[in-house]
KOLTI-236980 format. One line per field, with one value per residue (C-alpha): residue number from 0; z, x, y. Coordinates in steps of 0.1 Angstrom, whole numbers, plus 5000, padded with zeros to 4 digits. Layout:
pos	c(NUM/...)
w	c(Z/...)
u	c(X/...)
v	c(Y/...)
end
This chain:
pos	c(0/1/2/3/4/5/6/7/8/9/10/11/12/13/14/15/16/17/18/19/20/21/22/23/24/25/26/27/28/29/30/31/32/33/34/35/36/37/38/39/40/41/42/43/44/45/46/47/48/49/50/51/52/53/54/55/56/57/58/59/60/61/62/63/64/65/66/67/68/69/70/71/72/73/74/75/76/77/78/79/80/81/82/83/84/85/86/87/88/89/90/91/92/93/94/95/96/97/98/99/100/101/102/103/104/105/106/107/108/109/110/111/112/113/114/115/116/117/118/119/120/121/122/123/124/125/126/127/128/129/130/131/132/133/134/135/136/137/138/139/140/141/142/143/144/145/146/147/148/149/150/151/152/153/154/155/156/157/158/159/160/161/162/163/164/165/166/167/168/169/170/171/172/173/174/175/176/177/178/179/180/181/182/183/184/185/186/187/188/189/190/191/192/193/194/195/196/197/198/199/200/201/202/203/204/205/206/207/208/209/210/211/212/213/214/215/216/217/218/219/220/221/222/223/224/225/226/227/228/229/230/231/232/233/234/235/236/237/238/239/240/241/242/243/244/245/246/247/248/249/250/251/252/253/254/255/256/257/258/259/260/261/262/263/264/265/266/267/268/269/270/271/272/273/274/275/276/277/278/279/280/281/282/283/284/285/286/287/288/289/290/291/292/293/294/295/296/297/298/299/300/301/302/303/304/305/306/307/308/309/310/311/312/313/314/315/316/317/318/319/320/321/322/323/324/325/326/327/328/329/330/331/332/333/334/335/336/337/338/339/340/341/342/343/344/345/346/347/348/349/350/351/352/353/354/355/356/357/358/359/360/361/362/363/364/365/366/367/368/369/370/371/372/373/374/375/376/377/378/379/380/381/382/383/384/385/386/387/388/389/390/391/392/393/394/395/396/397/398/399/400/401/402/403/404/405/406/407/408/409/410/411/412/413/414/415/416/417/418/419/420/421/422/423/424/425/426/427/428/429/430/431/432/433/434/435/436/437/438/439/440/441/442/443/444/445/446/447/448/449/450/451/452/453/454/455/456/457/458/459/460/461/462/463/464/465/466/467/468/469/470/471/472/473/474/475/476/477/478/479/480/481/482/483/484/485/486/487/488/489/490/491/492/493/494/495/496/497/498/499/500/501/502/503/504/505/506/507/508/509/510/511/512/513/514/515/516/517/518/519/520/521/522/523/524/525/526/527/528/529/530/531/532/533/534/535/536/537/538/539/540/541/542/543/544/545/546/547/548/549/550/551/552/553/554/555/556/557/558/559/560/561/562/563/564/565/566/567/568/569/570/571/572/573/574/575/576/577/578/579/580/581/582/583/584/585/586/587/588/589/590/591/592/593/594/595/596/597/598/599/600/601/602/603/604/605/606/607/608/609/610/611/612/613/614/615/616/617/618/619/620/621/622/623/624/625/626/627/628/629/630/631/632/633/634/635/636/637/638/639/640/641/642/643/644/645/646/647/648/649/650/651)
w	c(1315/1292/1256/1233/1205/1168/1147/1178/1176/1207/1226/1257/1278/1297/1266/1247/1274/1267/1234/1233/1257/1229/1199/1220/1229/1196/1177/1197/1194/1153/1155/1176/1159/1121/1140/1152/1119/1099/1114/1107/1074/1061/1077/1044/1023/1024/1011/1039/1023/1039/1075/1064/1058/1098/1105/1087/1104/1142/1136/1127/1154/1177/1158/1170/1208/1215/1196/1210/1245/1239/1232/1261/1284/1269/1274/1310/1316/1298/1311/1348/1338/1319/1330/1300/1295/1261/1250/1218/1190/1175/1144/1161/1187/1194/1194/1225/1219/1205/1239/1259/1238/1244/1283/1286/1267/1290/1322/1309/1302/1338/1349/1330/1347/1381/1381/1356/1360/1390/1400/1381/1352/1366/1380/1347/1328/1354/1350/1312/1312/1337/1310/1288/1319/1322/1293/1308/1327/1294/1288/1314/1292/1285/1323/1334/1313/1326/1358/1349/1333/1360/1382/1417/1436/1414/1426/1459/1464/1436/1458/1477/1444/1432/1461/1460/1424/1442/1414/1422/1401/1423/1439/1402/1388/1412/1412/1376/1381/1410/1387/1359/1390/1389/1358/1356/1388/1364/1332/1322/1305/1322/1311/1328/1355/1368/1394/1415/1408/1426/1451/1463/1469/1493/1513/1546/1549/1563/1577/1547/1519/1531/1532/1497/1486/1499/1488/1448/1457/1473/1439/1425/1426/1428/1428/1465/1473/1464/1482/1517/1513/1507/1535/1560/1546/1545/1577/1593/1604/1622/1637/1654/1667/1678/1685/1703/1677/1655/1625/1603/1570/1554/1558/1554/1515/1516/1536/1516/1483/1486/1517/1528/1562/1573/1596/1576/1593/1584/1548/1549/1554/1530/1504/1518/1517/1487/1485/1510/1509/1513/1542/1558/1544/1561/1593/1593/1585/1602/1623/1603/1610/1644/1657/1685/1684/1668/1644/1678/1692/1661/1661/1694/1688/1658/1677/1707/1684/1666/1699/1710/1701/1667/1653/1641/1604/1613/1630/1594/1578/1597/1592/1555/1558/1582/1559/1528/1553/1565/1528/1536/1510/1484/1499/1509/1542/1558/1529/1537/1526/1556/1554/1555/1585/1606/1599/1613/1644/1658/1647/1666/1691/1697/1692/1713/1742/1734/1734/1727/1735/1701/1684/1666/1632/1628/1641/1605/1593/1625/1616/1582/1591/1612/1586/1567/1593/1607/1606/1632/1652/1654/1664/1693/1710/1705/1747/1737/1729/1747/1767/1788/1755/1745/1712/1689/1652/1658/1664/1702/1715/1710/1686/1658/1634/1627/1592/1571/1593/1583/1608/1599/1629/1670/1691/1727/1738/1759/1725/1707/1730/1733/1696/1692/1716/1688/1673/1690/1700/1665/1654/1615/1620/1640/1612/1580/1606/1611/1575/1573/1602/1589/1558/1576/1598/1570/1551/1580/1593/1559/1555/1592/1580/1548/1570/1598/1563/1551/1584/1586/1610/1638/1642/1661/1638/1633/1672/1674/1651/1665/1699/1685/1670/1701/1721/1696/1696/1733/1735/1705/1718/1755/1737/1728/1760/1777/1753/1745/1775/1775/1768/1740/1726/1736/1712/1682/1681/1681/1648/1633/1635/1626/1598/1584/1588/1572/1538/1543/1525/1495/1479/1499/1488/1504/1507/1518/1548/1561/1569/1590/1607/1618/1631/1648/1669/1673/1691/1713/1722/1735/1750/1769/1780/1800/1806/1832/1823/1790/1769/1779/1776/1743/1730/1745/1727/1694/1700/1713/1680/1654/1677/1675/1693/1683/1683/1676/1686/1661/1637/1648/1646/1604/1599/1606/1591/1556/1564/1567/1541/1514/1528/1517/1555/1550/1557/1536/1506/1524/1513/1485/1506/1525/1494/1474/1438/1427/1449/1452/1491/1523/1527/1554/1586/1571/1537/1558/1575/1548/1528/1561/1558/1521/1529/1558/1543/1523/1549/1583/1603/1622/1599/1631/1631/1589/1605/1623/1599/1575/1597/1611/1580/1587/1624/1611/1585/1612/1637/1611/1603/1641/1633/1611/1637/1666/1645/1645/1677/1693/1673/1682/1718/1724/1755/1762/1789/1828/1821/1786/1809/1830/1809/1786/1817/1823/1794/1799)
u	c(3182/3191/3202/3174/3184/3190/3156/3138/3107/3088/3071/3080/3045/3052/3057/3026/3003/3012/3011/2978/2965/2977/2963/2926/2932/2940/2915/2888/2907/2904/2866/2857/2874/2857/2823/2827/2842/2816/2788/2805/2814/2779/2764/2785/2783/2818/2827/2832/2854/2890/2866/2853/2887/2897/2868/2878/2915/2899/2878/2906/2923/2895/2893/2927/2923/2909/2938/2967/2947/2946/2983/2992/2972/2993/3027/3023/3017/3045/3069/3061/3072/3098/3134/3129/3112/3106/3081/3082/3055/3039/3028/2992/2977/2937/2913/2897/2868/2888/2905/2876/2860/2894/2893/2855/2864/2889/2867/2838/2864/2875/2842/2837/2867/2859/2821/2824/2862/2874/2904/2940/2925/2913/2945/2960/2933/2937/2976/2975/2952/2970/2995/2973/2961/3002/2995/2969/2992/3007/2967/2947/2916/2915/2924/2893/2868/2886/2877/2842/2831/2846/2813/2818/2817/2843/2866/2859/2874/2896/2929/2910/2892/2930/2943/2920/2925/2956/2978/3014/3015/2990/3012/3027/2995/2975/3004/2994/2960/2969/2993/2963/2943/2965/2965/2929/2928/2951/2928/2919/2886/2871/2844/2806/2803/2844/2836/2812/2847/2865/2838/2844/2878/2871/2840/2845/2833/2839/2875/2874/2863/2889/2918/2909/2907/2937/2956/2946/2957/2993/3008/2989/3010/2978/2974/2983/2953/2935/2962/2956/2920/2921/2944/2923/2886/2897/2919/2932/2901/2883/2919/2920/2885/2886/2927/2922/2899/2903/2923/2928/2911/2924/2927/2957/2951/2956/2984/3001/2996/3011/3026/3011/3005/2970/2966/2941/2959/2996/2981/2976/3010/3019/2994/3010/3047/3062/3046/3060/3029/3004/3018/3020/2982/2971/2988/2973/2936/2935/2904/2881/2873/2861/2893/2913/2947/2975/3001/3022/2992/2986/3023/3021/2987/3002/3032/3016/2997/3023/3042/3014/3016/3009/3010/3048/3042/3026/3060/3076/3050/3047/3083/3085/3058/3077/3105/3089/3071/3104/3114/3146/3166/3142/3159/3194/3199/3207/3181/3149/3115/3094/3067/3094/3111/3081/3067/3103/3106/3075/3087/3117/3100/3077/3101/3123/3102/3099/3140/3150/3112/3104/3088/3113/3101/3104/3136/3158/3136/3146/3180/3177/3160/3184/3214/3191/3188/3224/3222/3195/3209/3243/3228/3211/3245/3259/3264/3282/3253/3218/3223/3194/3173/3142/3134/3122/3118/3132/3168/3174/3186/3219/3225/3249/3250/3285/3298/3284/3256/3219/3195/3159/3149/3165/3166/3172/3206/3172/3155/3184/3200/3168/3162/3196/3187/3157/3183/3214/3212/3217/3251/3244/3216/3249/3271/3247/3243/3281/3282/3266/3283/3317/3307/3293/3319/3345/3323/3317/3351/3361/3337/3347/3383/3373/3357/3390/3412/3396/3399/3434/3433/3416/3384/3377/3349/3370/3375/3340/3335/3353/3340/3306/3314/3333/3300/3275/3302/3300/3265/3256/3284/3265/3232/3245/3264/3230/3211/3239/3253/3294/3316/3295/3289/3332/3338/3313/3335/3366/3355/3343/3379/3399/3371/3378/3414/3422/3413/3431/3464/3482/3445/3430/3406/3383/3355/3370/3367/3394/3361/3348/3380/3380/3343/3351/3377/3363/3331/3357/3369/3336/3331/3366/3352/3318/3331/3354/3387/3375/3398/3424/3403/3391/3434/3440/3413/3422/3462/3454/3443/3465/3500/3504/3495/3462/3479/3443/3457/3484/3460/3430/3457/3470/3431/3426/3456/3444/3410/3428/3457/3428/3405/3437/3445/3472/3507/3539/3541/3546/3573/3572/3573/3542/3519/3500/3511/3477/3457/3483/3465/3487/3492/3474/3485/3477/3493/3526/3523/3514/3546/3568/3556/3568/3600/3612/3605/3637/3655/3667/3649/3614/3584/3577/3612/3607/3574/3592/3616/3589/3569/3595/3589/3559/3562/3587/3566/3542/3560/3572/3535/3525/3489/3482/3496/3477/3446/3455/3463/3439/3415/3432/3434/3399/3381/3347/3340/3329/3300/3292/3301/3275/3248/3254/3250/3222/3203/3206)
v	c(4400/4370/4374/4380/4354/4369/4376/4385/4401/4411/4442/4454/4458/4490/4506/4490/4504/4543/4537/4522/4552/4572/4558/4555/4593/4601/4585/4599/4636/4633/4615/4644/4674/4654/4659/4693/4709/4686/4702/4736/4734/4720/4758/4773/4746/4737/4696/4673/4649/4655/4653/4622/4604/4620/4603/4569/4570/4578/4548/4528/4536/4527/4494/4486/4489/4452/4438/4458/4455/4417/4414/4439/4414/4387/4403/4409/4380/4365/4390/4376/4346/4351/4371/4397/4431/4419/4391/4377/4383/4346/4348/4340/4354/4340/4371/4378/4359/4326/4333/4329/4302/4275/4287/4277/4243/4240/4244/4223/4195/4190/4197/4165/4147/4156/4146/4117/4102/4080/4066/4061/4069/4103/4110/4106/4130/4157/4160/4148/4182/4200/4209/4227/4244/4257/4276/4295/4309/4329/4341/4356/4359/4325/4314/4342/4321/4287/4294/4314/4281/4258/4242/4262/4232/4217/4247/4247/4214/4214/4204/4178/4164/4163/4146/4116/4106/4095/4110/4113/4142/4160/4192/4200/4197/4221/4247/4247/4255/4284/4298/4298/4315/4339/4350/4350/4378/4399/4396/4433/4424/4394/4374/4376/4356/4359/4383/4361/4339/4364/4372/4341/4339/4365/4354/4336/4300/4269/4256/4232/4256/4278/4256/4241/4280/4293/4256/4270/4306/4294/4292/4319/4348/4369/4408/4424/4440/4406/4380/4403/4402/4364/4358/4378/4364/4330/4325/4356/4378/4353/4334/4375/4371/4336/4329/4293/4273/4248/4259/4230/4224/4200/4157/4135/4126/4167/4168/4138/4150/4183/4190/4220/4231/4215/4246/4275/4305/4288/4283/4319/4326/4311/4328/4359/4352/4367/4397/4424/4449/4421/4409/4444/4447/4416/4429/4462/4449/4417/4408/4438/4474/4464/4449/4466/4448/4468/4452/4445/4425/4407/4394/4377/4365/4345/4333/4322/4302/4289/4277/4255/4213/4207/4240/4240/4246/4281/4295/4284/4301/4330/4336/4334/4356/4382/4382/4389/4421/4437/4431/4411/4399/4424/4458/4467/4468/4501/4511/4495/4520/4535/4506/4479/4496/4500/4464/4456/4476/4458/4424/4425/4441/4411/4385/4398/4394/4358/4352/4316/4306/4318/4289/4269/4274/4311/4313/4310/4339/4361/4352/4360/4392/4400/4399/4424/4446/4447/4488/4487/4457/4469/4509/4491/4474/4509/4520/4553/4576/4573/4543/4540/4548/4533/4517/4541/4547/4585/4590/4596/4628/4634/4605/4608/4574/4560/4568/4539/4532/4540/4528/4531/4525/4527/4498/4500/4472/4451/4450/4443/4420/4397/4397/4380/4353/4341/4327/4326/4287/4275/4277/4274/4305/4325/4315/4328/4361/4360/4364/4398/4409/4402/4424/4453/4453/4460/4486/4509/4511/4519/4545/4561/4556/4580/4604/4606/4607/4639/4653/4648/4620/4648/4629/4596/4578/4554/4544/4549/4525/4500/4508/4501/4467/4454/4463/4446/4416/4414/4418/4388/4366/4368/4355/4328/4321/4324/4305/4273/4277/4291/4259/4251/4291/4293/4260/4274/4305/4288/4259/4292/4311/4281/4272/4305/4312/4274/4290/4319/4329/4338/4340/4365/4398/4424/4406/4371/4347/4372/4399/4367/4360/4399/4396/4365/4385/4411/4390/4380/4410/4419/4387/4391/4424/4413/4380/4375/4356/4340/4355/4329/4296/4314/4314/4278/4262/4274/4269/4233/4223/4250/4244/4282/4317/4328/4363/4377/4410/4411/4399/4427/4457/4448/4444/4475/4489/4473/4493/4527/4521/4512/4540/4565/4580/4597/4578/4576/4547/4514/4492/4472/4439/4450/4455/4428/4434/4421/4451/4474/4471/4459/4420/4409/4391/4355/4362/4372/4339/4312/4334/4326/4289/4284/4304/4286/4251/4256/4271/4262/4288/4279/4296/4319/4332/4343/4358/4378/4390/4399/4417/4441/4463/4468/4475/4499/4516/4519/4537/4562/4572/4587/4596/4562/4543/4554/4550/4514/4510/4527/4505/4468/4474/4484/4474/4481/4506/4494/4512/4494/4467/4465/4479/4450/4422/4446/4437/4400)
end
C-alpha cells in the first residue's frame, strides 16, 4: 500500500458498508420500538415526548443512508483504481441526483458528436470528451446514467463509430469508455432504463453487434458473473454450437485503430482474461443448458480453432485466458484452490495431447502455467511410486508426496511428458520454466533435508528427492530433444550453464543464478541417464568454450551439501575457511573457484592447483561426518533406474 500523505482524510469502503448496515438497522430498531411504546403509553395517558425525539433520531438516521450509500458507491470505485484501502474524502461529493444529472449531460453530448460531428473535428471532440468520460470511472452513478442516456445505436457501434473519425487517440479513448462501462455494471442504485443497458450486453446478435460489444466490455473490468455471461452470449455459446463459422466481427478501420483480435470468440477471451472465476464460468456454461461437451471438449474445440489459418490471435487469447483460469501468477504454486486445480488438470490434459502442434500462440501461457504448476509437473516425472498410473486428481495408491511438494492434482509421466513438449521448442519459454524449476528444486530438497535431519539422518527423503528431480530432468530435457531436435536442445543447455555460472562467484546467495546452474545439471543428469552416451558431448561442448572440466559432479555433490548444511543435518562445525562469513552457510563450489582465481594471480601456482588446496578441507570435513557425507553422495551420483529408464522413452 503506498503512503497515505500527512492530513489525509479518507474512508475505507469495507468498513463504511457495515457501518451503514448498522445505522439503517438501527434507525429502523428505535423508529419501531417509538411506535410500539407510543401506542402504549397513550392507553394510560403517559407523555410521548422522550418517544418522539427516538422517533426524530431514527429518522435521522434513515436520512443518512443515500448519502453514506452514495459515498460508499464512490469509494469502491476509487479503491479499484487506486493501490489503497483508503480513499480520500473531497470536500464535495455531487448528491445522487447531481450525479445522474452530469452522467445524462454527458451521454446526450456524444450522442450529439456521433450523429452530428464528422471527420477530424469529431475525432478531436470524442477524445477532448473522452477525458471527462475517465472520471466516470471514479462514479458509477454518474457512468449508469451515461450510458442510460447514450442512444442504443450509438453504443452498439461505439468502437467502430470511434474508429472512423480516424482519431489517433481512438484505443485510449474507448478503454476510457469500457472502463466507465464498468463502473456503471457496479452502480448499486442505477438509474431507470440501465437494465435494458445491461440486458443488452447479454443478448446474442449479430457478428458485428457482438464484436463492437465485447470491443467496449474488453477494458471494462466488469462484475464476474456478468463478464462470463457476456463472453458466452456474445461469442462463446453459439462458437460451441456452430465451431467452423465465420467468427469475425469487425473491419480493418477496427482492427487498425485498436488492435484487437478481429475474431468474436478471441475477443471473448480477451473480455474474460483477468478474471479467474469468469473464465472457469464461461468454461463450465459454454454453449447453454443444452450443450453436451464437458470442459475437456470445450478446450479442444477452442484450440482446434485457433490452429486453423488466420485464426492466430485466438491461441494468444485463449491463453491469457487459460492462465488467468488455473490462476497462475494470482496463487502460489503448490497452493492453488480446488476450482483453480481442476480447471488445470483438464488444460494440461488437452494440451498435452496436442504436443508441439499446439497452436503457436498459446504456447507462452502453457509455459507460464507450467512454472505455476511445478508441484504437479514435477509429481508426474516421479517413476518411483505408481508408475504405470493414470492422471488423476486423487492421489494414487500407495503415493506418498516428497517433503515440500503439494500437488493438487496427479499427472501420469505421458501426460506430463507431452505437456512439456507445448513448449519445449522455444528456448526463451524453457528458460522462464527453468527458472521455477531451479527454485523448486532448492526448496524441496531443503525441506526433505529438514525432514532426514530430525530423523537423525535414518530416512531417505532426501535421495528421493533427488531421485525425483533427475527423473523430471530427464524426462523435460527429452521434450525438447524431440521437439528441437538433440544438437540443438544439447547446445541450449550448454549457453544456459555457461550463461549462468559466468555471473557466479564471490556474490553468491540462496536464491541466485547458482539454483539454475544446479537445475541445469541436474537436467543433464537425467538426460545422461535415457540418452545414451551424451553425457560426454554434453562436458566437451561446455569445456571447448570455458578451457576447463565441467566437473558437474563435483559441483552437484557441494550443492547439495549447502542444502543439508543450511537445512541443520547434523554434522560437526565446518571449518572456518569453508563458511561464507556473510551467511554463516558453506561457500559454494564457484565461490571456491573465483577465490582460487584471485589467489593464484599473485602466486606462481595454476588457479586449479589453489582449487585443490582449498577444497581438501572440505573433502576432509566431509569424510569426518559419515552420515552427512553419504547423504551427499548418495545424492551427486544419482542415476536413474533402467526401469525409470525405459518408462521415460516410454512416454515419448
Amino acid at each position: 500500500m503506498a503512503p497515505l500523505p500527512a492530513g489525509f482524510r479518507g474512508v475505507n469502503p469495507d468498513r463504511l458498508a457495515p457501518m451503514i448496515e448498522s445505522v439503517e438497522r438501527d434507525g429502523r430498531t428505535l423508529r419501531g420500538f417509538a411506535g410500539e411504546y407510543r401506542r402504549l403509553f397513550a392507553g394510560y395517558e403517559v407523555a410521548t415526548g422522550a418517544l418522539t425525539e427516538l422517533d426524530r433520531i431514527g429518522g435521522w438516521a434513515e436520512d443518512q443512508l443515500p448519502s453514506l450509500r452514495r459515498r460508499h458507491t464512490l469509494s469502491l470505485a476509487a479503491a479499484r483504481i487506486g493501490d489503497t484501502p483508503f480513499t480520500a474524502v473531497t470536500e464535495k461529493i455531487l448528491t445522487l441526483g447531481e450525479a445522474r444529472e452530469h452522467g445524462r449531460a454527458l451521454g446526450l453530448v456524444h450522442n450529439q458528436i456521433f450523429r452530428e460531428f464528422s471527420g477530424d473535428f469529431q475525432a478531436e471532440a470524442i477524445h477532448r470528451w473522452s477525458e471527462k468520460i475517465a472520471g466516470l470511472a471514479k462514479d458509477p452513478d454518474a457512468a449508469a446514467a451515461f450510458y442510460t442516456a447514450l442512444d442504443p445505436q450509438i453504443r452498439d457501434v461505439l468502437p467502430a463509430l470511434i474508429a472512423d473519425s480516424g482519431s489517433r487517440t481512438a484505443k485510449g479513448d474507448l478503454e476510457r469508455l469500457g472502463r466507465a462501462l464498468g463502473a456503471a455494471l457496479r452502480s448499486g442504485s442505477r438509474p431507470p432504463g440501465f437494465d435494458r443497458v445491461k440486458q443488452d450486453f447479454l443478448r446474442p446478435t449479430n457478428r458485428v453487434t457482438a464484436w463492437n460489444r465485447l470491443a467496449l466490455l474488453r477494458s471494462a473490468g466488469a462484475p464476474t458473473a456478468f463478464r462470463s455471461e457476456a463472453a458466452r452470449a456474445l461469442a462463446l455459446d453459439g462458437f460451441a454450437r456452430a465451431p467452423r463459422g465465420d467468427q469475425r466481427g469487425a473491419g480493418r478501420a477496427q482492427l487498425r485503430a485498436f488492435g484487437y483480435p478481429g475474431d468474436t470468440v478471441a475477443l471473448a477471451f480477451d473480455v474474460l482474461a483477468g478474471d479467474g472465476a469468469a473464465v472457469r464460468d464461461a468454461f463450465a456454461k459454454m454453449g447453454g443448458p443444452s450443450s453436451r461437451l464437458g470442459r475437456i471438449e470445450k478446450m479442444k474445440l477452442v484450440l482446434d480453432h485457433a490452429g486453423r489459418p488466420g485464426n492466430e490471435r485466438l491461441a494468444e487469447s485463449f491463453g491469457r485466458a487459460a492462465e488467468s483460469g488455473a490462476e497462475a501468477g494470482t496463487e502460489r504454486p503448490g497452493k492453488h484452490s480446488r476450482e483453480a486445480a481442476a480447471f488445470t488438470f483438464d488444460l494440461i490434459r488437452v494440451a498435452s495431447g496436442f504436443r508441439e502442434n499446439l497452436p503457436a500462440g498459446a504456447r507462452p501461457s502453457m509455459a507460464r502455467i507450467g512454472a505455476s504448476y511445478v508441484h504437479e509437473l514435477v509429481s508426474g516425472g516421479r517413476f518411483d511410486k505408481a508408475a504405470l498410473r493414470e492422471s488423476g486428481m486423487t492421489r494414487p495408491p500407495h503415493w506418498e508426496d516428497a517433503p515440500g511438494v503439494t500437488p493438487a492434482f496427479f499427472l501420469s509421466p505421458k501426460d506430463t511428458y507431452g505437456f512439456l513438449r507445448t513448449f519445449a521448442g522455444d528456448e526463451r519459454l524453457t528458460e522462464e520454466f527453468d527458472e521455477s524449476l531451479g527454485s523448486f528444486r532448492q526448496e524441496a530438497l531443503m525441506a526433505a533435508a529438514r525432514r532426514d535431519a530430525q530423523q537423525g539422518g535414518l530416512t531417505k527423503q532426501f535421495r528421493g528427492a533427488n531421485i525425483m528431480f533427475g527423473d523430471f530432468g530427464g524426462l523435460q530435457f527429452l521434450a525438447e530433444v524431440e521437439v528441437r531436435g538433440q544438437q540443438d536442445a544439447t547446445e541450449a543447455l550448454v549457453r544456459n550453464f555457461l550463461k549462468n555460472t559466468a555471473g557466479l562467484g564471490l556474490e553468491i546467495g540462496f536464491k541466485h543464478p547458482a539454483a539454475q546452474v544446479a537445475w541445469t545439471l541436474t537436467k543433464a543428469y537425467g538426460a545422461s541417464a535415457v540418452l545414451d552416451d551424451w553425457a560426454g558431448d554434453f562436458e566437451k561442448r561446455v569445456e571447448k568454450v570455458t578451457e576447463a572440466r565441467v566437473a558437474w559432479s563435483v559441483r552437484m555433490k557441494y550443492d547439495l551439501a549447502q542444502i543439508l548444511h543450511q537445512a541443520g543435518f547434523p554434522a560437526t562445525p565446518p571449518p572456518a575457511e569453508l563458511v561464507d562469513k556473510r551467511t554463516g552457510g558453506l561457500k559454494s563450489y564457484d565461490q571456491f573457484v573465483a577465490e582460487a582465481k584471485v589467489d593464484a594471480s599473485t602466486g606462481t601456482r595454476s588457479w586449479d592447483q589453489v582449487l585443490l588446496s582449498k577444497l581438501a578441507p572440505y573433502e576432509e570435513w566431509l569424510d569426518a561426518n559419515e552420515i552427512f557425507d553419504e547423504k551427499v553422495e548418495s545424492g551427486s551420483r544419482l542415476r536413474t533406474s533402467d526401469y525409470a529408464k525405459n518408462l521415460i522413452r516410454k512416454s515419448s
